[in-house]
N, CA, C and O atoms as CSV, one atom per row, in Angstrom:
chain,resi,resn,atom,element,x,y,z
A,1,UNK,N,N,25.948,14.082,-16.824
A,1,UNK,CA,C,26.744,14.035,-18.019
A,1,UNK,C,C,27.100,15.439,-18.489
A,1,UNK,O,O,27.011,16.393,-17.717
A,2,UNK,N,N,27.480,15.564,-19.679
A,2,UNK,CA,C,28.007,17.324,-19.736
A,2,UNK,C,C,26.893,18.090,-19.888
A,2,UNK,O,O,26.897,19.290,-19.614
A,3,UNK,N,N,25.693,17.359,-20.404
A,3,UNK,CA,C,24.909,18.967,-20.938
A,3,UNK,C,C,24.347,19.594,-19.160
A,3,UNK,O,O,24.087,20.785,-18.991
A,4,UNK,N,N,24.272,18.817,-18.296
A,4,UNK,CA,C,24.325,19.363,-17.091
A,4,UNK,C,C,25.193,19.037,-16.414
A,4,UNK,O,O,24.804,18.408,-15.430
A,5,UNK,N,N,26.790,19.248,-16.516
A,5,UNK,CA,C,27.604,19.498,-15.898
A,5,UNK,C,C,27.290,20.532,-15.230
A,5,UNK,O,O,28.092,20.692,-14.310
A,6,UNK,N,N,26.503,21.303,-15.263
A,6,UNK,CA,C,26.697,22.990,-14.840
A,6,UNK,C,C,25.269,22.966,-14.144
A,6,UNK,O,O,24.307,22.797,-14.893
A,7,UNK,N,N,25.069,23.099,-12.961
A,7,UNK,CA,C,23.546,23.280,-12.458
A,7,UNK,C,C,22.813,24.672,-13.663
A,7,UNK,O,O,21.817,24.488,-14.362
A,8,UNK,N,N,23.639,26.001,-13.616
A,8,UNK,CA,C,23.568,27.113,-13.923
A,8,UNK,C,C,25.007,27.468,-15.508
A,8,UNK,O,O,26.063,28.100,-15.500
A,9,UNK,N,N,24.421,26.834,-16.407
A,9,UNK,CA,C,25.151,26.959,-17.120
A,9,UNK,C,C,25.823,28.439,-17.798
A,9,UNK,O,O,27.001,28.737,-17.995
A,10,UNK,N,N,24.765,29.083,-18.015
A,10,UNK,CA,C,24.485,30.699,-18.240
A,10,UNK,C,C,25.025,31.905,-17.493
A,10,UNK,O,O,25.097,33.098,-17.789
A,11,UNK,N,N,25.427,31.109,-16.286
A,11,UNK,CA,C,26.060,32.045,-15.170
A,11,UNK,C,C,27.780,31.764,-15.435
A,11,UNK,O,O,28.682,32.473,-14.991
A,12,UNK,N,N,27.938,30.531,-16.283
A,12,UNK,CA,C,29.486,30.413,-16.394
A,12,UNK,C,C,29.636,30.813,-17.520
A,12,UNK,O,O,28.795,30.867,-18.418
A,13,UNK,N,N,31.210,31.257,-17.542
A,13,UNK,CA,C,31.996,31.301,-18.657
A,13,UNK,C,C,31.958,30.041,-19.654
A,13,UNK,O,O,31.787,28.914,-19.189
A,14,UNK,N,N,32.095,30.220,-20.826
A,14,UNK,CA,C,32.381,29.285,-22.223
A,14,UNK,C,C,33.475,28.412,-21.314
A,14,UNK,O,O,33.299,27.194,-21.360
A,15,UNK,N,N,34.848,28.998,-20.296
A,15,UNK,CA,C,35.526,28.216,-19.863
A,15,UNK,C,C,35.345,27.179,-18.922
A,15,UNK,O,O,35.291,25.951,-18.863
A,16,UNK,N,N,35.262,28.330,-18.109
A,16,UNK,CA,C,34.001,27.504,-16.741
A,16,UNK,C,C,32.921,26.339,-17.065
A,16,UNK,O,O,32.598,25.378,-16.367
A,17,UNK,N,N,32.577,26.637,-18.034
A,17,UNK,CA,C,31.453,25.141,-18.380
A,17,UNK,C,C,32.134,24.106,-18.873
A,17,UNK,O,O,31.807,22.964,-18.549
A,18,UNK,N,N,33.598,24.431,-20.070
A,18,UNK,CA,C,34.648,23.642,-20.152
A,18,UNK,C,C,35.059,23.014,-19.405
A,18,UNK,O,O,35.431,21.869,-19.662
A,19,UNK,N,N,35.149,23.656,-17.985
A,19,UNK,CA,C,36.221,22.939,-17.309
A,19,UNK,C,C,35.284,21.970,-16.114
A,19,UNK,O,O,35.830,21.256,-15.273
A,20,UNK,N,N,33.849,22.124,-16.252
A,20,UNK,CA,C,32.413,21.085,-15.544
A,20,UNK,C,C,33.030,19.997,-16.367
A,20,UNK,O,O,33.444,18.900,-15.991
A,21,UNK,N,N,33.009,20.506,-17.535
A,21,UNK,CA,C,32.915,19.056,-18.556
A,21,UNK,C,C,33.831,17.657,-18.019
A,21,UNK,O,O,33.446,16.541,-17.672
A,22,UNK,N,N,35.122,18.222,-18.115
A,22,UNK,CA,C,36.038,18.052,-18.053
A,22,UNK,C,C,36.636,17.459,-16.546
A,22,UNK,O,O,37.594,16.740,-16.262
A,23,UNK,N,N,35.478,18.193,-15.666
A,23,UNK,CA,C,35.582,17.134,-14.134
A,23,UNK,C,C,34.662,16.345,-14.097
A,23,UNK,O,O,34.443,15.490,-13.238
A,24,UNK,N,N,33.942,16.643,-15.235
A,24,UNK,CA,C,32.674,15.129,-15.247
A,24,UNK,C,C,33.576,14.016,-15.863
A,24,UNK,O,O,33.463,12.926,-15.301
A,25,UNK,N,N,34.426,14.074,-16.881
A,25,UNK,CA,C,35.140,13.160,-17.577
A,25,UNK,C,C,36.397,12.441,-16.723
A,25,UNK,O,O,36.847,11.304,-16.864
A,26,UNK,N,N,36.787,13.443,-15.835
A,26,UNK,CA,C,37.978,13.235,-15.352
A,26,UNK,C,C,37.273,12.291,-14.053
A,26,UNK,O,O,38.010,11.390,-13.652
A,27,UNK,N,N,36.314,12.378,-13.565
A,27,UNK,CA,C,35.746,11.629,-13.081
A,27,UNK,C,C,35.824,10.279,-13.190
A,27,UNK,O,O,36.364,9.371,-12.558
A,28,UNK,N,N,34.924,10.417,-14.471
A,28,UNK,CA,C,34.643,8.743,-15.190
A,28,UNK,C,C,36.042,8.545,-15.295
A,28,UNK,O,O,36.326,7.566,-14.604
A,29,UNK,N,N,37.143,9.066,-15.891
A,29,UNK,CA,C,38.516,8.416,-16.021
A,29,UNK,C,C,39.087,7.286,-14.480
A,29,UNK,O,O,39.398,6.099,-14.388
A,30,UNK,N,N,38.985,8.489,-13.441
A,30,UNK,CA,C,39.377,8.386,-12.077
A,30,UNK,C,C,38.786,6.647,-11.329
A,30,UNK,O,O,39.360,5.743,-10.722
A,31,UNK,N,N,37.423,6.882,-11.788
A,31,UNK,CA,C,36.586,5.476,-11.698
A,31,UNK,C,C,36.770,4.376,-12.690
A,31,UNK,O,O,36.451,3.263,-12.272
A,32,UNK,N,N,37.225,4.448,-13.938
A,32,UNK,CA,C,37.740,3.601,-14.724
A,32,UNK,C,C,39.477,3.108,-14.675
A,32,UNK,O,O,39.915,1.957,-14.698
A,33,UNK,N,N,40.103,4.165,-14.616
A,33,UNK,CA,C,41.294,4.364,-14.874
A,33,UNK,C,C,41.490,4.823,-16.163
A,33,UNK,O,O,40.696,4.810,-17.104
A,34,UNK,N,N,42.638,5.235,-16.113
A,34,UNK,CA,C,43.030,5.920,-17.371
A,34,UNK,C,C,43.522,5.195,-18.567
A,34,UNK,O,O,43.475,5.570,-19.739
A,35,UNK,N,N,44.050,3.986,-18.029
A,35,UNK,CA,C,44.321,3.178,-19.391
A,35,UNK,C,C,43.165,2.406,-20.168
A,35,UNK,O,O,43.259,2.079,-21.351
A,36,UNK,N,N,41.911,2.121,-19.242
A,36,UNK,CA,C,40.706,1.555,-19.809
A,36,UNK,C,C,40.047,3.250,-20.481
A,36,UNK,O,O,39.737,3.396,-21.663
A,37,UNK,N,N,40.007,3.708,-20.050
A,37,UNK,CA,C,39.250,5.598,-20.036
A,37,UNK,C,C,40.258,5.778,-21.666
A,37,UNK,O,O,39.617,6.022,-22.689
A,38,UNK,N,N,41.756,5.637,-21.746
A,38,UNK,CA,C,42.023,6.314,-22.939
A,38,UNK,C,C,41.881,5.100,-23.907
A,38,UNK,O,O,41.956,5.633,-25.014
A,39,UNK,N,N,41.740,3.957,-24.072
A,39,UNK,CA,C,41.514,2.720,-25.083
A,39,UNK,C,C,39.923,2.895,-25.310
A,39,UNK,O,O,39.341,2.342,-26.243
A,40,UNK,N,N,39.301,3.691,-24.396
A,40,UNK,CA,C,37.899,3.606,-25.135
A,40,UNK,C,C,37.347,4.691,-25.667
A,40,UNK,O,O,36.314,4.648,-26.335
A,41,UNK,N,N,38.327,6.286,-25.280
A,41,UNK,CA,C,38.099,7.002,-26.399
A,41,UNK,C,C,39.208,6.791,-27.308
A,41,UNK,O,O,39.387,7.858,-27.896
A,42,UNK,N,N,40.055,5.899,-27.707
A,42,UNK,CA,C,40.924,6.502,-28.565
A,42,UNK,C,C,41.950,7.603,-28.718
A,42,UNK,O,O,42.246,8.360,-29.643
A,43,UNK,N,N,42.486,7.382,-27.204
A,43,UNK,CA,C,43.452,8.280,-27.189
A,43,UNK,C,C,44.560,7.961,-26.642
A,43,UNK,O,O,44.576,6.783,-26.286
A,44,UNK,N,N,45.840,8.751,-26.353
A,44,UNK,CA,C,46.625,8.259,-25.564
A,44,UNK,C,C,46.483,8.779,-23.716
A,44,UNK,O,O,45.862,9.765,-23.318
A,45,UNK,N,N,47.338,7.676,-22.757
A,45,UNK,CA,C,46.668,8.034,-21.827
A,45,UNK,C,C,47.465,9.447,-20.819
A,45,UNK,O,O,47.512,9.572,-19.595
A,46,UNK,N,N,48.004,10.338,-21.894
A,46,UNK,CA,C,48.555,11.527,-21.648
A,46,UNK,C,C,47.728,12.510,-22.173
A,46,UNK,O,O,47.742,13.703,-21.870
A,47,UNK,N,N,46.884,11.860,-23.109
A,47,UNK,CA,C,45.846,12.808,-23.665
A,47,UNK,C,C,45.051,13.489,-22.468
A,47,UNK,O,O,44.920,14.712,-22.444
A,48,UNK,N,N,44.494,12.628,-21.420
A,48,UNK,CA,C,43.768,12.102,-20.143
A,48,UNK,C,C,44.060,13.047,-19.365
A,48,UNK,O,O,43.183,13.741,-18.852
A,49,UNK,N,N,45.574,13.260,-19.112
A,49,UNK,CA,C,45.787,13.763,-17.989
A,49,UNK,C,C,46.478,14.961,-18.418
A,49,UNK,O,O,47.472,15.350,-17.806
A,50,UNK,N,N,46.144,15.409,-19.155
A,50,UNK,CA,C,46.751,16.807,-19.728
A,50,UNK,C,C,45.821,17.919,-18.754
A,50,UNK,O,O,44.976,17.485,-17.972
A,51,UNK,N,N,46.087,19.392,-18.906
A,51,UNK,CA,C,45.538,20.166,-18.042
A,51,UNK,C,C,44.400,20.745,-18.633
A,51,UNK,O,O,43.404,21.026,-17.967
A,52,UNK,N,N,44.508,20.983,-20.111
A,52,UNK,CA,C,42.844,21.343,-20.601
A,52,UNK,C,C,43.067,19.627,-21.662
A,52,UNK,O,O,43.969,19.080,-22.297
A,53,UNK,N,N,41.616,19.352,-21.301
A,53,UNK,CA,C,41.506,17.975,-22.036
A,53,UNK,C,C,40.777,18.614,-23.536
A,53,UNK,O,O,39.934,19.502,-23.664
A,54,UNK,N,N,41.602,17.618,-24.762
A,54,UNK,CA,C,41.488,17.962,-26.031
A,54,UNK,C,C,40.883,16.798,-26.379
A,54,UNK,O,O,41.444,15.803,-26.840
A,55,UNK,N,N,39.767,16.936,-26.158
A,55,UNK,CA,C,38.350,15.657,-26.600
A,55,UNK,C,C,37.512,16.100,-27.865
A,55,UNK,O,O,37.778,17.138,-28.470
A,56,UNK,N,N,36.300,15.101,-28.292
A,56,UNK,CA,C,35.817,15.408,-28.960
A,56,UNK,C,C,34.484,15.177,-28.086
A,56,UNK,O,O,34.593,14.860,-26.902
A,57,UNK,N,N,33.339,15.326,-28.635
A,57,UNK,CA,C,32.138,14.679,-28.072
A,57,UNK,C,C,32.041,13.698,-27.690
A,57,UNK,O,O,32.008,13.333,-26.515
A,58,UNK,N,N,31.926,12.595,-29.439
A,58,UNK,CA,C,32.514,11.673,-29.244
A,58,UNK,C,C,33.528,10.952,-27.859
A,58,UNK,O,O,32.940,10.348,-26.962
A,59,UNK,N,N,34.804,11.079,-27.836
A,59,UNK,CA,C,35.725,10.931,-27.690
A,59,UNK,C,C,35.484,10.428,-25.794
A,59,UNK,O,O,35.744,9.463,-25.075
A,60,UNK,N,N,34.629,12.229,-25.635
A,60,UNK,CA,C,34.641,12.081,-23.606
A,60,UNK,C,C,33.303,11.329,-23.662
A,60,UNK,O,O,33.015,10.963,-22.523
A,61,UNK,N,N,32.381,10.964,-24.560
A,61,UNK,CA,C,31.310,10.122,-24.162
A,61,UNK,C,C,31.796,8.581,-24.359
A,61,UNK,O,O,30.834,7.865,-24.083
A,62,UNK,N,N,32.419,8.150,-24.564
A,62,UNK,CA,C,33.215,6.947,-24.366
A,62,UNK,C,C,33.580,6.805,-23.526
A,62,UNK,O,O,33.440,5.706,-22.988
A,63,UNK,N,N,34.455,8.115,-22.742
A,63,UNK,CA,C,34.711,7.953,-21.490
A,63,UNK,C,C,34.151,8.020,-20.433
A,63,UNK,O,O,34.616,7.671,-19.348
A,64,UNK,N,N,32.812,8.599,-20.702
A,64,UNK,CA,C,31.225,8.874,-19.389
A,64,UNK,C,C,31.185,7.470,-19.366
A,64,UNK,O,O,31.487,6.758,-18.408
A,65,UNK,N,N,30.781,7.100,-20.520
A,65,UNK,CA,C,29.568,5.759,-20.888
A,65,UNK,C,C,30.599,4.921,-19.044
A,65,UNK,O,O,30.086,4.849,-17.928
A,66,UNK,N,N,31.459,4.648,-19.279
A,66,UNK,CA,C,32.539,3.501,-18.401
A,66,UNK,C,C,31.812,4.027,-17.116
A,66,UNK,O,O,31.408,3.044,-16.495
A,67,UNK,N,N,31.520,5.073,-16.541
A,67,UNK,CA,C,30.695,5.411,-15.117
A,67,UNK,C,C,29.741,4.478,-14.911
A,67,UNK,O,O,29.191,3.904,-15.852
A,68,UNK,N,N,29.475,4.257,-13.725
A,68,UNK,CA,C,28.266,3.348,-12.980
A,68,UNK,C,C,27.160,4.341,-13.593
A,68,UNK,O,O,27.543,5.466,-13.272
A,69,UNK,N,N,26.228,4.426,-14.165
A,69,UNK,CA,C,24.721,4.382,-14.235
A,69,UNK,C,C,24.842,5.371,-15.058
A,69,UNK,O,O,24.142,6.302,-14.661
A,70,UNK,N,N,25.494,5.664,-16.190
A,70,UNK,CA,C,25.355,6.542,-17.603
A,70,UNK,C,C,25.317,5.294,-18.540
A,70,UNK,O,O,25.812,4.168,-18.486
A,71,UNK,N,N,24.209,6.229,-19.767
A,71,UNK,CA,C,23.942,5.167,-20.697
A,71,UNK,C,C,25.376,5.058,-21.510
A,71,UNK,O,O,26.477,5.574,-21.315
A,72,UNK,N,N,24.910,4.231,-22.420
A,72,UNK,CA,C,25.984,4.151,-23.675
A,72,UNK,C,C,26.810,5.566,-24.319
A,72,UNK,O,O,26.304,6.684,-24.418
A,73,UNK,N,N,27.582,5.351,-24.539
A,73,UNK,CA,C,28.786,6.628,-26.015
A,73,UNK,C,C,26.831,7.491,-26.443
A,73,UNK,O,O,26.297,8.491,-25.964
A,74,UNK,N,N,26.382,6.578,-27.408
A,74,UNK,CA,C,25.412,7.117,-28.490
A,74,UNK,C,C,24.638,7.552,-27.739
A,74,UNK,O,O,24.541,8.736,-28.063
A,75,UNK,N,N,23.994,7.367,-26.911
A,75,UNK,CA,C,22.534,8.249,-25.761
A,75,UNK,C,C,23.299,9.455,-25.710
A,75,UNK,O,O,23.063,10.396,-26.467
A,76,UNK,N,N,24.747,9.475,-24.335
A,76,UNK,CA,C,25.078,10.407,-24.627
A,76,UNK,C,C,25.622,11.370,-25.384
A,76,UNK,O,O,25.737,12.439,-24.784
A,77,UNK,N,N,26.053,11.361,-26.659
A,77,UNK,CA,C,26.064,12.015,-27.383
A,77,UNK,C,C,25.009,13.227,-28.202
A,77,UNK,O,O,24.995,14.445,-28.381
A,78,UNK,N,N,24.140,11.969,-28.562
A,78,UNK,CA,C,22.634,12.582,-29.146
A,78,UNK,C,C,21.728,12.978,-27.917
A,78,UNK,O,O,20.635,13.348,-28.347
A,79,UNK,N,N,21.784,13.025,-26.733
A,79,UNK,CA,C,21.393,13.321,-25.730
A,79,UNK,C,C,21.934,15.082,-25.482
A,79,UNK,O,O,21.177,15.951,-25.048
A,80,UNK,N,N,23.616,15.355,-25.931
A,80,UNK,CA,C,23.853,16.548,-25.322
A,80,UNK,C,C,23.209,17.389,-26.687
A,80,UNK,O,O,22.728,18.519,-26.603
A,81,UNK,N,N,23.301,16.639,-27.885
A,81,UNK,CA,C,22.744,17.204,-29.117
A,81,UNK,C,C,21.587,17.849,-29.083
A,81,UNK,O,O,21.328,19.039,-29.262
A,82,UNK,N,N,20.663,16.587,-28.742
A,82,UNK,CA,C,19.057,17.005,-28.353
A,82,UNK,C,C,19.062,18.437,-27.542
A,82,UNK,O,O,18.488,19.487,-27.831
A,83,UNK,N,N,20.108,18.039,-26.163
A,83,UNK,CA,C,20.122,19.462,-25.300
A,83,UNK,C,C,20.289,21.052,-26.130
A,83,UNK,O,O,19.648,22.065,-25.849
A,84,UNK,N,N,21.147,20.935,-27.015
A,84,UNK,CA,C,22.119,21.998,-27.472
A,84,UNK,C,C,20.470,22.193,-28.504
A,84,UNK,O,O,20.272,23.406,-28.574
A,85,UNK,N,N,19.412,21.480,-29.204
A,85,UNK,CA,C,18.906,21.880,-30.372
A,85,UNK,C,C,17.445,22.402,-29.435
A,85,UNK,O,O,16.531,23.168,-29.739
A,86,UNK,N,N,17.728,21.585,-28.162
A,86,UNK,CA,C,16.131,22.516,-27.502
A,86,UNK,C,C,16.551,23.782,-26.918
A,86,UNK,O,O,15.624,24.405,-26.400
A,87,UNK,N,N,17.486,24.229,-26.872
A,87,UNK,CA,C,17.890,25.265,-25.966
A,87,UNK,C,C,17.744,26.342,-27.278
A,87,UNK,O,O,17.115,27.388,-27.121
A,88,UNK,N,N,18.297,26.045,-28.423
A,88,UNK,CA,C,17.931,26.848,-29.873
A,88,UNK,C,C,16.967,27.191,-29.886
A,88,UNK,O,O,16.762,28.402,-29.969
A,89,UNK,N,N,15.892,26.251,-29.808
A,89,UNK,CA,C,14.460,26.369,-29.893
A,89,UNK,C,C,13.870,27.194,-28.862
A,89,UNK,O,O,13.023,28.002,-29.242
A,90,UNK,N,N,14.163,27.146,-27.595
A,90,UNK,CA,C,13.687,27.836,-26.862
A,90,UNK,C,C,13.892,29.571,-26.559
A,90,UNK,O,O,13.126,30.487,-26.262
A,91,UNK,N,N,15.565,29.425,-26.849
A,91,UNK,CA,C,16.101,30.915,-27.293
A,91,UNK,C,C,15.634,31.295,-28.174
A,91,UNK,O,O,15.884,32.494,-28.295
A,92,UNK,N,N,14.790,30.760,-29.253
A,92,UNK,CA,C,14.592,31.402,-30.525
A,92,UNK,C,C,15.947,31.718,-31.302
A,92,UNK,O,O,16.002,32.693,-32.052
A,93,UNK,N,N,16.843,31.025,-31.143
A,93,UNK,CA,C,18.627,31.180,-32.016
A,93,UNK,C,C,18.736,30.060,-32.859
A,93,UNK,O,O,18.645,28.857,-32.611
A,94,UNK,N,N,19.040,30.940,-34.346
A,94,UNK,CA,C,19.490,30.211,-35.551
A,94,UNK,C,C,20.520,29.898,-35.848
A,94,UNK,O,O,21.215,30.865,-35.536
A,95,UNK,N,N,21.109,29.198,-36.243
A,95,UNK,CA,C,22.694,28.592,-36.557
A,95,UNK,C,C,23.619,30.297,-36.396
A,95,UNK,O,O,24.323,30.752,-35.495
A,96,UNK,N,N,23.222,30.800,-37.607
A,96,UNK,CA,C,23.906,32.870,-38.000
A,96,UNK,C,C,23.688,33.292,-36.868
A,96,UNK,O,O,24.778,33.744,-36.515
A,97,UNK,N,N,22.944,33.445,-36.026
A,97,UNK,CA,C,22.791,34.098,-34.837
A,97,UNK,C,C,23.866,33.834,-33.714
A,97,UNK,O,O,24.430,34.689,-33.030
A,98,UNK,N,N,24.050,32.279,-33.667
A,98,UNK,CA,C,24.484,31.310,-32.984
A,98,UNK,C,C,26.584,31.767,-33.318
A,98,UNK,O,O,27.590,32.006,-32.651
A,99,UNK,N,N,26.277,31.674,-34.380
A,99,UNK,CA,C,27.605,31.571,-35.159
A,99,UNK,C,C,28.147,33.650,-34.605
A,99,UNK,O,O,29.206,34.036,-34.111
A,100,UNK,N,N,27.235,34.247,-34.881
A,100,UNK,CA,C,27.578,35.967,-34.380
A,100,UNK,C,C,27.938,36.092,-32.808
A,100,UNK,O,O,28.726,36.995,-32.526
A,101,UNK,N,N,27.479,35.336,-31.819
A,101,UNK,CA,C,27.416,35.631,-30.539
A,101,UNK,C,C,28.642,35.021,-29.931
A,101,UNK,O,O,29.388,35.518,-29.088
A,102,UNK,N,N,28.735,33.493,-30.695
A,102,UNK,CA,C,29.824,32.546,-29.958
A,102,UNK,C,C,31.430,33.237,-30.323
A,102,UNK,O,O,31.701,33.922,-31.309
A,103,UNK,N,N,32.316,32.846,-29.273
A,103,UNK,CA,C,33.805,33.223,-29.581
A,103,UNK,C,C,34.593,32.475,-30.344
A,103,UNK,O,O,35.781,32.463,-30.021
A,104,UNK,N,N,34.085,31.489,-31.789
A,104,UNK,CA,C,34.710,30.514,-31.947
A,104,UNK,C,C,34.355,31.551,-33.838
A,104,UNK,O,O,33.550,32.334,-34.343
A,105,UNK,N,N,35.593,30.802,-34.166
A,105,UNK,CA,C,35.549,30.816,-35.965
A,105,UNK,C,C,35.029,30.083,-36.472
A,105,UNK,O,O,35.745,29.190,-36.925
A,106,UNK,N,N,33.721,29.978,-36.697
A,106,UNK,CA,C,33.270,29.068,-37.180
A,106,UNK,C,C,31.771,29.945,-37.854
A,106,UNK,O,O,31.128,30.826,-37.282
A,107,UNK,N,N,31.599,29.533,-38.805
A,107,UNK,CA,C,30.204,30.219,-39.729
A,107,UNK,C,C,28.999,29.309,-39.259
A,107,UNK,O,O,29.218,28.183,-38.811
A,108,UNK,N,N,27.741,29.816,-39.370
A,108,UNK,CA,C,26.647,29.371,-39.143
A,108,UNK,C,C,26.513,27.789,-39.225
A,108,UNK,O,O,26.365,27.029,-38.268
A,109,UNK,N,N,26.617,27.365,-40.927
A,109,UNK,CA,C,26.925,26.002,-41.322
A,109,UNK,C,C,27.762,25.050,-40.293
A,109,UNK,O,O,27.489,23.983,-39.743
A,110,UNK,N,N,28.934,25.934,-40.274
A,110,UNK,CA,C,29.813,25.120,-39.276
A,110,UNK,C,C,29.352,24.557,-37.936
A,110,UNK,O,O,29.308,23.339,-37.761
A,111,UNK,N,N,28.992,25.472,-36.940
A,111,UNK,CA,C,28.102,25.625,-36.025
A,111,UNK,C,C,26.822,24.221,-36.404
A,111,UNK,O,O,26.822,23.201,-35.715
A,112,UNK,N,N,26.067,24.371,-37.287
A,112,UNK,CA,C,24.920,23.603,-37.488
A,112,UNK,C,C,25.812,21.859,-37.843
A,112,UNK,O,O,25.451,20.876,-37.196
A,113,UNK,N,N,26.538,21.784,-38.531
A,113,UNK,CA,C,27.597,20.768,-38.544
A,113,UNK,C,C,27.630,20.064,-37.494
A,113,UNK,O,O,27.241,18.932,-37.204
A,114,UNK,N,N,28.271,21.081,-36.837
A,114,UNK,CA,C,28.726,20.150,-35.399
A,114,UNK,C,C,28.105,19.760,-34.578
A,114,UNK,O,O,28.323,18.751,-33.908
A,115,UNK,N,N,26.811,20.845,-34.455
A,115,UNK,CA,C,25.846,19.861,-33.647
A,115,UNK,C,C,24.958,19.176,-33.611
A,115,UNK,O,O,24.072,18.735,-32.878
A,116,UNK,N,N,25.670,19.137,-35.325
A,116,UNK,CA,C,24.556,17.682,-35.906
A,116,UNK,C,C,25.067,16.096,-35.600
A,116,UNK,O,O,24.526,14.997,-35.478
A,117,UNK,N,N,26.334,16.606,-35.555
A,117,UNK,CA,C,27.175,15.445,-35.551
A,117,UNK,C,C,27.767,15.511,-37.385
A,117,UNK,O,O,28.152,14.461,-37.900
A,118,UNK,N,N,27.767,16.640,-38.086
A,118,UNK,CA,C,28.659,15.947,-39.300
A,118,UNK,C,C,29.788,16.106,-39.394
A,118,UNK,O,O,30.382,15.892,-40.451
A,119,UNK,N,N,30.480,16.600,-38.111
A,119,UNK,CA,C,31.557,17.255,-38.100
A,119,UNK,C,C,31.705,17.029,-36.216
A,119,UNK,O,O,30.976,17.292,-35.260
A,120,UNK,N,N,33.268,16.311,-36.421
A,120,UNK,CA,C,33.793,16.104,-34.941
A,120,UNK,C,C,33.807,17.436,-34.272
A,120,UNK,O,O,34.123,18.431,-34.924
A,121,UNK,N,N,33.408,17.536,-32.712
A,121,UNK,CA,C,33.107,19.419,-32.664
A,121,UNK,C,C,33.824,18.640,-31.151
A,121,UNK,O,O,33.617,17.559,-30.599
A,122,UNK,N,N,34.884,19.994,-30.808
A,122,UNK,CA,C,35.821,19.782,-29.610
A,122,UNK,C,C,34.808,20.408,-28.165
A,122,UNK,O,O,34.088,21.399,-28.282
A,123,UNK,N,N,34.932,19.656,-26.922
A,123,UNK,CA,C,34.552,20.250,-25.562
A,123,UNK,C,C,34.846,21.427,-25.812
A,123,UNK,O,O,33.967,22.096,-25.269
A,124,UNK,N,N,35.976,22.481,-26.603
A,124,UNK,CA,C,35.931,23.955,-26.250
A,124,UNK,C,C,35.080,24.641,-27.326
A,124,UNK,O,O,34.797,25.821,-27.116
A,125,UNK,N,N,34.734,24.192,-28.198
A,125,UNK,CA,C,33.731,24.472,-29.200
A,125,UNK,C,C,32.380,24.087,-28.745
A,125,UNK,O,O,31.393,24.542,-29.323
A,126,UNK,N,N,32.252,23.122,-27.555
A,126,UNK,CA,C,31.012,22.889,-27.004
A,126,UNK,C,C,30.757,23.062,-25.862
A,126,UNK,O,O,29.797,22.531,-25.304
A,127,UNK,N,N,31.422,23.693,-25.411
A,127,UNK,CA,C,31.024,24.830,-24.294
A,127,UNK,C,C,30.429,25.884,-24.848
A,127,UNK,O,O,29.293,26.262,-24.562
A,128,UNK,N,N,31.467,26.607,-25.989
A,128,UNK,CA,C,31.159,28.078,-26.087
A,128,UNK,C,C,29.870,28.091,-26.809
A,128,UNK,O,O,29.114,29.029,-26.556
A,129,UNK,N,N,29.399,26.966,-27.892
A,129,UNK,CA,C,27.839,27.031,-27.957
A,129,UNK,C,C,27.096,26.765,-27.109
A,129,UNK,O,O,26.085,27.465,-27.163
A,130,UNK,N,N,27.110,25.891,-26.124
A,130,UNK,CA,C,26.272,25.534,-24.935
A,130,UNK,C,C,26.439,27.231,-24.240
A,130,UNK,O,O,25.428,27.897,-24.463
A,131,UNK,N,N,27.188,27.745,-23.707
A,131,UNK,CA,C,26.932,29.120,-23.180
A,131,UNK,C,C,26.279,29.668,-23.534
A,131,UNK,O,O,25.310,30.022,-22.862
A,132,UNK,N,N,26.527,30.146,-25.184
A,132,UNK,CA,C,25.812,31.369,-25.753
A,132,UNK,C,C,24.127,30.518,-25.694
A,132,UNK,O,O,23.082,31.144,-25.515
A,133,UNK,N,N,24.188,29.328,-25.847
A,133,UNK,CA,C,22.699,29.148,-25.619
A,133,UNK,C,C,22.134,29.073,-24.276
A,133,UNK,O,O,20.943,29.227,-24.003
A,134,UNK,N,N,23.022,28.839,-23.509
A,134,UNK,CA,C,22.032,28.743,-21.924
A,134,UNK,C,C,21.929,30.070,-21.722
A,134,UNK,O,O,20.965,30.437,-21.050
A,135,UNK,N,N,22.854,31.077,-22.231
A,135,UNK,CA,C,22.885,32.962,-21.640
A,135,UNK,C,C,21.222,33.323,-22.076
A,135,UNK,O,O,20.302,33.841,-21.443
A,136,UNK,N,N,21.324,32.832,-23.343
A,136,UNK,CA,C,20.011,33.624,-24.110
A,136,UNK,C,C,19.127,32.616,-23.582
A,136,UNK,O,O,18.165,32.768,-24.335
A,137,UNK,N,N,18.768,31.574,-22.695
A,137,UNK,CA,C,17.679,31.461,-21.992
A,137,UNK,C,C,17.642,31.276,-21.048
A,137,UNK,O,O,17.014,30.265,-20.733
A,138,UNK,N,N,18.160,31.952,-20.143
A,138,UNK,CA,C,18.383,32.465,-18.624
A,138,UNK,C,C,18.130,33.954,-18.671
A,138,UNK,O,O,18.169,34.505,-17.571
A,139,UNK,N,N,17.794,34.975,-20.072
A,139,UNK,CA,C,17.312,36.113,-20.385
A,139,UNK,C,C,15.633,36.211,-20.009
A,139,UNK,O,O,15.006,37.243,-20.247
């Protein structure tokens, strides 16, 4: 699923882990099809086949879940969450820390938001925190 899309997450770019994501999804699309794949995230099915996919968490775990042997939307979701809050823990990185390192506009709060789930947070906003956290524990 995405939080290991990347054997070596830390060794890729914020893009590069984007674009794991994004052949994990395009995957599940490929095995579903795209018209079942965009009716179950809620999108259109040009959304799908665009060249950088504009998902939410949400959005591409709707579209995993449809794969042979991934759990439900909600596992994976709170599953990449769980990933993103042990990797904090293990880096020793606080939301401000988190929020200083990553390439995204977004303040500490914001950052803590999104990967709480109180706030829809996009695959390119969840790469570039998944990076800055796999970099600082691959240190």
């Amino acid at each position: 699923m995405l939080h290991d899309a990347a054997a070596e997450p830390g060794t890729l770019s914020a893009d590069e882990l984007r674009a794991a994501y994004e052949d994990e999804i395009r995957r599940a699309v490929d095995a579903a099809g795209s018209e079942t794949a965009a009716e179950a995230a809620g999108v259109s099915e040009a959304a799908l086949s665009n060249g950088v996919l504009d998902l939410t968490l949400e959005q591409a775990a709707a579209v995993l879940e449809l794969a042979d042997g991934n759990p439900d939307a909600d596992a994976i979701v709170w599953e990449f969450r769980d990933h993103l809050l042990m990797g904090m823990t293990s880096g020793i990185l606080d939301v401000d820390t988190l929020a200083a390192e990553v390439d995204l506009d977004l303040s500490g709060q914001e950052i803590q938001q999104a990967i709480e789930g109180r706030t829809a947070a996009t695959l390119n906003e969840l790469a570039a925190i998944h990076h800055v956290i796999a970099v600082r524990n691959e240190r």
